[in-house]
DOZA-305831 format. One line per 5 residues: number of its first residue (from 1); their letters; for each residue x, y negated, z negated of N, C-alpha, C. Coordinates in Angstrom, 1 decimal, padded with zeros to 4 digits. Layout:
N
NUM) A) X:Y:Z:X:Y:Z:X:Y:Z; ...
! end
This chain:
149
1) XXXXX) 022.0:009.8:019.2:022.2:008.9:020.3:023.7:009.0:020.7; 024.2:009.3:022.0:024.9:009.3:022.8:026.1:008.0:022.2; 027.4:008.3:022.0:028.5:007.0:021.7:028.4:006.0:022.8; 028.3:006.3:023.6:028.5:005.7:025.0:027.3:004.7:025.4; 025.9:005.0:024.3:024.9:004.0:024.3:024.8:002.7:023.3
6) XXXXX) 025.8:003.2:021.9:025.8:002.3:021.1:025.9:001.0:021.1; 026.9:000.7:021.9:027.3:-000.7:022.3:026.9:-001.3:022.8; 025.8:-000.6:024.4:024.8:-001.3:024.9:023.7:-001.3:024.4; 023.4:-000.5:023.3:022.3:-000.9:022.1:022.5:-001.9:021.4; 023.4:-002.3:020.9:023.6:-003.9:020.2:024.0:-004.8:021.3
11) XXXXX) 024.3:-004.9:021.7:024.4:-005.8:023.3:023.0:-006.2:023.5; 022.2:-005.7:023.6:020.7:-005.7:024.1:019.9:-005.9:023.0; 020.0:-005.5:021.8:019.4:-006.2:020.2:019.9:-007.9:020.1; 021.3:-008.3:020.4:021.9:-009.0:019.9:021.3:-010.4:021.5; 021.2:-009.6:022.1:020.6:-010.5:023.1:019.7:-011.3:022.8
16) XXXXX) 018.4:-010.0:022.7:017.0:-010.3:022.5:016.9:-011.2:021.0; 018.2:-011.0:020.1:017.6:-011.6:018.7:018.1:-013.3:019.1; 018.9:-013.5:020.3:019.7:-014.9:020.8:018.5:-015.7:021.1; 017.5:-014.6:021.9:016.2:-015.3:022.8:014.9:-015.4:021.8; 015.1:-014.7:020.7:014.1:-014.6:020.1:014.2:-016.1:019.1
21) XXXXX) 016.0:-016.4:018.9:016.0:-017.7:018.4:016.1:-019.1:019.0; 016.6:-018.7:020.0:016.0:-019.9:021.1:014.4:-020.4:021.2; 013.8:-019.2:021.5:012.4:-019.6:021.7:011.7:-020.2:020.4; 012.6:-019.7:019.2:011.9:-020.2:017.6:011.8:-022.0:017.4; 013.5:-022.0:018.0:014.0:-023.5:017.8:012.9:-024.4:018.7
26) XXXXX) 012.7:-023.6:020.2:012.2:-024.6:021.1:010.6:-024.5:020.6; 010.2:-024.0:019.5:008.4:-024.1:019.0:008.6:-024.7:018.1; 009.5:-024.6:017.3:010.0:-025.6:016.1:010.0:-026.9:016.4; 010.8:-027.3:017.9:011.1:-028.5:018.6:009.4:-029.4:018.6; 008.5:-028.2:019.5:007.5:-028.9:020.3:007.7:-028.9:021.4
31) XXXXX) 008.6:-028.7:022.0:009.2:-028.3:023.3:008.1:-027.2:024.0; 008.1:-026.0:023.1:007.7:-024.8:023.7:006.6:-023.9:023.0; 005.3:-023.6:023.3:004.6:-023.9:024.1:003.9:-025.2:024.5; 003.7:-025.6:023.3:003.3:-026.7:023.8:003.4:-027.9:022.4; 003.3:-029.5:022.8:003.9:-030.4:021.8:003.2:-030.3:020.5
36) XXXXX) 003.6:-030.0:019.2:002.7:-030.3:017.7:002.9:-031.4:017.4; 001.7:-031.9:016.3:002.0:-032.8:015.9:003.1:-033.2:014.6; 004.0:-032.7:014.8:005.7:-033.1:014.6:006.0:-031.6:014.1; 007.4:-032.2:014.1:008.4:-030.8:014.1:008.2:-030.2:012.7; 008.3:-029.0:012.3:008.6:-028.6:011.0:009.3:-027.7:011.0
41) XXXXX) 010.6:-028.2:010.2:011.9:-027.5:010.9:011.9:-026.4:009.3; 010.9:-026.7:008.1:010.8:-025.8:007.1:010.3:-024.5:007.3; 010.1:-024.3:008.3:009.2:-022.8:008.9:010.4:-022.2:009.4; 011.5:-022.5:010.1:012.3:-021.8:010.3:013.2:-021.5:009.3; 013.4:-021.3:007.8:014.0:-020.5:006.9:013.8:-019.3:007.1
46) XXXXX) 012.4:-019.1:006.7:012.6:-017.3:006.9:012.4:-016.3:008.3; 012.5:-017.1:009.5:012.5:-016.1:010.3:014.0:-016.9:010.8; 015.1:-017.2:010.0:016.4:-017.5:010.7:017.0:-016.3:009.6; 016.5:-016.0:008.6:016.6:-015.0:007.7:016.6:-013.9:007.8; 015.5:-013.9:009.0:014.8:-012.0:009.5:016.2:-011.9:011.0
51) XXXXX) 016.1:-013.0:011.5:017.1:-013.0:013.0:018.6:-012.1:012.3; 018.4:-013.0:011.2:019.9:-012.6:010.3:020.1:-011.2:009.9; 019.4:-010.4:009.6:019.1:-009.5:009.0:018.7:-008.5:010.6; 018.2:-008.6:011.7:018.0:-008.0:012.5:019.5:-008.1:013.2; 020.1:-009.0:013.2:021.3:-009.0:013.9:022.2:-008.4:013.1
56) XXXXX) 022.3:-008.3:011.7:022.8:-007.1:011.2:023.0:-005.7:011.4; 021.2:-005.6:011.6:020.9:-004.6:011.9:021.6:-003.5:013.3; 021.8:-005.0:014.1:022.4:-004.7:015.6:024.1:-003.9:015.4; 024.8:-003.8:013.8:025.9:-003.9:013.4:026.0:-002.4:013.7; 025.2:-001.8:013.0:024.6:-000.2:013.0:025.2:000.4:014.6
61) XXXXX) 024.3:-000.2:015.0:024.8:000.6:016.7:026.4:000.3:017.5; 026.9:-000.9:016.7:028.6:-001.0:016.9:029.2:-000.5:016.3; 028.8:000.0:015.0:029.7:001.0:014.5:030.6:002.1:014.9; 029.5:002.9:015.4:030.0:004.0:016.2:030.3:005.1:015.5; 030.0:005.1:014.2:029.9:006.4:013.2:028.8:007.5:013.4
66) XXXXX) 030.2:008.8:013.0:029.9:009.8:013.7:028.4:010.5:012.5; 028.2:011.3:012.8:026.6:011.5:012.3:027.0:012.1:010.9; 026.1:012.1:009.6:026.2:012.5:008.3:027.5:011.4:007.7; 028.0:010.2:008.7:028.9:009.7:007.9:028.8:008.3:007.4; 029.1:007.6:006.0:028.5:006.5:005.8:030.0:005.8:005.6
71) XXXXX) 030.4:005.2:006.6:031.1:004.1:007.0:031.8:002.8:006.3; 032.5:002.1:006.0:032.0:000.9:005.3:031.1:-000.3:006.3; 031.8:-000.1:007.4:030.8:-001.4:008.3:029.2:-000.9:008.2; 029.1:000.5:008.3:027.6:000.5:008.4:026.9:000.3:006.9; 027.6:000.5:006.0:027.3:000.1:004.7:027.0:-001.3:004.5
76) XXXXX) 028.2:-001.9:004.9:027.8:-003.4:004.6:026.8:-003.9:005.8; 026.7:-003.5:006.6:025.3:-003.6:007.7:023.9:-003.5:007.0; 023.7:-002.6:006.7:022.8:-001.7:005.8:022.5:-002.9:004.9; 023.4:-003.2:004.4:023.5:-004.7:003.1:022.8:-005.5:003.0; 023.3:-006.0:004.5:023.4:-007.7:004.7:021.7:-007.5:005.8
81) XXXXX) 021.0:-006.3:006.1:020.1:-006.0:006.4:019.1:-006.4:005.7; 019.5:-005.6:004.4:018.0:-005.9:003.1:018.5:-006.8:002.8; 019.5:-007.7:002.4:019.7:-008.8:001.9:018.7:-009.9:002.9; 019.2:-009.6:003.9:018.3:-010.5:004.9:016.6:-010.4:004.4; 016.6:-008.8:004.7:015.0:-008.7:004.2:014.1:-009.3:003.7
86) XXXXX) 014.7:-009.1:002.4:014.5:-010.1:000.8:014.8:-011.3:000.6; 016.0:-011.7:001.6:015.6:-012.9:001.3:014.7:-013.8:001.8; 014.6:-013.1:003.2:013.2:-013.7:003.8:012.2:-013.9:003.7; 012.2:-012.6:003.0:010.3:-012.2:002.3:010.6:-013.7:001.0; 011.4:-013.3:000.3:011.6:-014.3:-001.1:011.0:-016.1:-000.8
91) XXXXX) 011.5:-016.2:000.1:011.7:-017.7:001.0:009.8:-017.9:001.7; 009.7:-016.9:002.3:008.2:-016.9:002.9:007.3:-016.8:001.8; 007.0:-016.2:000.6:006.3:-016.4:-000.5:006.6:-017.3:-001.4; 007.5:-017.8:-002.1:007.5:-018.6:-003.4:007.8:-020.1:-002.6; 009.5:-020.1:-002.1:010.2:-021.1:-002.1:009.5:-022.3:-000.6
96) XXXXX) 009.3:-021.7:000.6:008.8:-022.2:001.3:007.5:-023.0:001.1; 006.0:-022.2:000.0:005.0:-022.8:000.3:005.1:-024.2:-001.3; 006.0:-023.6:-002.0:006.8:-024.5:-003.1:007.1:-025.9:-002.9; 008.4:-025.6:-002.1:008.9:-026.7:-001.5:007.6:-027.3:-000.4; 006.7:-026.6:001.0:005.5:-027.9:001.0:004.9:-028.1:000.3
101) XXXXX) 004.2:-027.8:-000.5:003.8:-028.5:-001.9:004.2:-029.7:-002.8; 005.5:-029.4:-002.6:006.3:-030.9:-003.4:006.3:-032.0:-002.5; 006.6:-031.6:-001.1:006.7:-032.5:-000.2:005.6:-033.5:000.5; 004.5:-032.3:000.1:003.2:-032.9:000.9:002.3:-033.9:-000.3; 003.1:-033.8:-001.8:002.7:-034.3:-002.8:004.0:-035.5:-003.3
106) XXXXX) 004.6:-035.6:-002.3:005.7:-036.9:-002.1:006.3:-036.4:-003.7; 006.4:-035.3:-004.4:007.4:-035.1:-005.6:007.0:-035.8:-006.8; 005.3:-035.9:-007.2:004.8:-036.5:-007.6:004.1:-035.6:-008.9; 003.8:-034.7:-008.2:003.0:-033.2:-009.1:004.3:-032.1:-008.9; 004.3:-031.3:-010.0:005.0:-030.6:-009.8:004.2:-029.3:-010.2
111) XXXXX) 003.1:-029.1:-010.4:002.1:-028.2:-010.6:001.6:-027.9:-009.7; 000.9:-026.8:-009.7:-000.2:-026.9:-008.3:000.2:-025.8:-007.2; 001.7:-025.6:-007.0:002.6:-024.9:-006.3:001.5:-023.1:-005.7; 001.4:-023.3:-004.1:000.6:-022.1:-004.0:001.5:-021.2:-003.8; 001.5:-019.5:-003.7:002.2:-018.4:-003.4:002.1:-018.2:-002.2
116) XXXXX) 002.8:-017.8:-001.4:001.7:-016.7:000.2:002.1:-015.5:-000.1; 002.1:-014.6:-001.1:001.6:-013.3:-001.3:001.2:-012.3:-000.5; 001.3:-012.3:000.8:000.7:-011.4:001.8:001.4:-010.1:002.2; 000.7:-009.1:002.6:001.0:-007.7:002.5:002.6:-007.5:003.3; 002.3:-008.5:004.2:003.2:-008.6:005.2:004.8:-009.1:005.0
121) XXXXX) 004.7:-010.0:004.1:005.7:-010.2:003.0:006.6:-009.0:002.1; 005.3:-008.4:001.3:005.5:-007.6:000.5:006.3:-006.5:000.7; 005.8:-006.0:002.3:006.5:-005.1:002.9:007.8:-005.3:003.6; 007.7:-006.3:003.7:009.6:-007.1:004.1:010.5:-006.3:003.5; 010.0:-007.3:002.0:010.5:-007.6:000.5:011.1:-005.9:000.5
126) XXXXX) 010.3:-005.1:000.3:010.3:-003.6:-000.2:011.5:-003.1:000.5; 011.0:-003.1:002.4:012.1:-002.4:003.1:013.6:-003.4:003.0; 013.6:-003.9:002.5:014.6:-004.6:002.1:015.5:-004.3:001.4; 015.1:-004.1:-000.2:015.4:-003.4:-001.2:015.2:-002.2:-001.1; 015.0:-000.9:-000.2:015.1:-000.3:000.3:016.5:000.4:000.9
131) XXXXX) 016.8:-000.7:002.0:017.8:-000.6:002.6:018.7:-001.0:001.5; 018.6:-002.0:000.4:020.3:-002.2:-000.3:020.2:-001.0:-000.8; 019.4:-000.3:-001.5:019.0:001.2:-002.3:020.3:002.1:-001.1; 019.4:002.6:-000.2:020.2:003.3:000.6:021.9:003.0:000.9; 022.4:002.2:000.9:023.4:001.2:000.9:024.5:001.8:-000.1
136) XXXXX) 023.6:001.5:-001.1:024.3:001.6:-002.6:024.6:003.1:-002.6; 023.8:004.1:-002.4:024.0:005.0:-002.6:025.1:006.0:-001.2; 024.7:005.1:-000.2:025.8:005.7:000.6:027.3:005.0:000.2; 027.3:004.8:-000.5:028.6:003.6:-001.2:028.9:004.9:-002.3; 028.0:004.9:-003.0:028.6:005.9:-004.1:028.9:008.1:-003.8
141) XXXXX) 028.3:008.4:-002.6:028.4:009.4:-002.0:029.6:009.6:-001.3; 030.1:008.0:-000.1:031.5:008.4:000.0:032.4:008.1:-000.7; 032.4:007.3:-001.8:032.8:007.4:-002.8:033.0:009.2:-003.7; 032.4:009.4:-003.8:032.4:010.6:-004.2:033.4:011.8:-003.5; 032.9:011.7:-002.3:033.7:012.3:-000.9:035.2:012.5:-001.1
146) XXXX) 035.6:010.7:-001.1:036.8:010.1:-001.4:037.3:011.1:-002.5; 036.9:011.0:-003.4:037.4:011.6:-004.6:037.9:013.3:-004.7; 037.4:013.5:-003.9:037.4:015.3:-003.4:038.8:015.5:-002.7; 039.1:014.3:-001.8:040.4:014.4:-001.0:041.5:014.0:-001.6
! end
């Protein structure tokens, strides 16, 4: 990709992920599409997690690092990427249907707690840890690099 498109690649990521969280807030509200019957502002953890993690992602094309080279900003991009990943997947399976569980059980039962386990999760989770993998290792290669100079 052309240097000269970078910036208007994250410009245009960082937009869409502004609109993508607007429109979250205003379904979260009831505002948008249309009114529920009340807000549940616990659904927005993990896709404020994924926003997080994609706006990271948007870090990558500001960089501006030249090709075969691993950077520290793109590293720590790379990072805070699967960090985001994982944590979102983590939040969308255990902690989210956990916590409505205790809630919808007024903190009464503390057994019972369901998983959401779903493929879709799973694969978050993975490319997640994934990307810290890749991360780590472009961490320890320019590191290596370093060492040669």
């Amino acid at each position: 990709m052309p240097d000269l498109l970078r910036p208007t690649m994250a410009r245009l990521m960082r937009a869409s992920i502004l609109l993508a969280a607007l429109l979250l807030l205003l379904k979260q509200s009831g505002l948008y599409p249309a009114p529920s019957s009340g807000t549940d502002w616990l659904g927005l953890l993990a896709p404020a997690l994924y926003l997080w993690a994609f706006w990271s992602g948007a870090t990558v094309f500001d960089a501006g690092t030249r090709k075969g080279e691993f950077q520290p900003a793109l590293v720590r991009a790379l990072m805070r990427m699967g960090a985001g990943l994982m944590l979102g997947a983590w939040v969308a399976m255990i902690a989210e249907p956990a916590i409505r569980h205790l809630l919808g059980n007024g903190f009464t039962s503390m057994t019972g707690a369901r998983l959401d386990v779903s493929l879709a999760n799973l694969v978050l989770a993975f490319a997640g840890l994934v990307l810290l993998l890749i991360a780590r290792r472009g961490q320890r290669i320019r590191a290596e690099l370093d060492g040669f100079v």
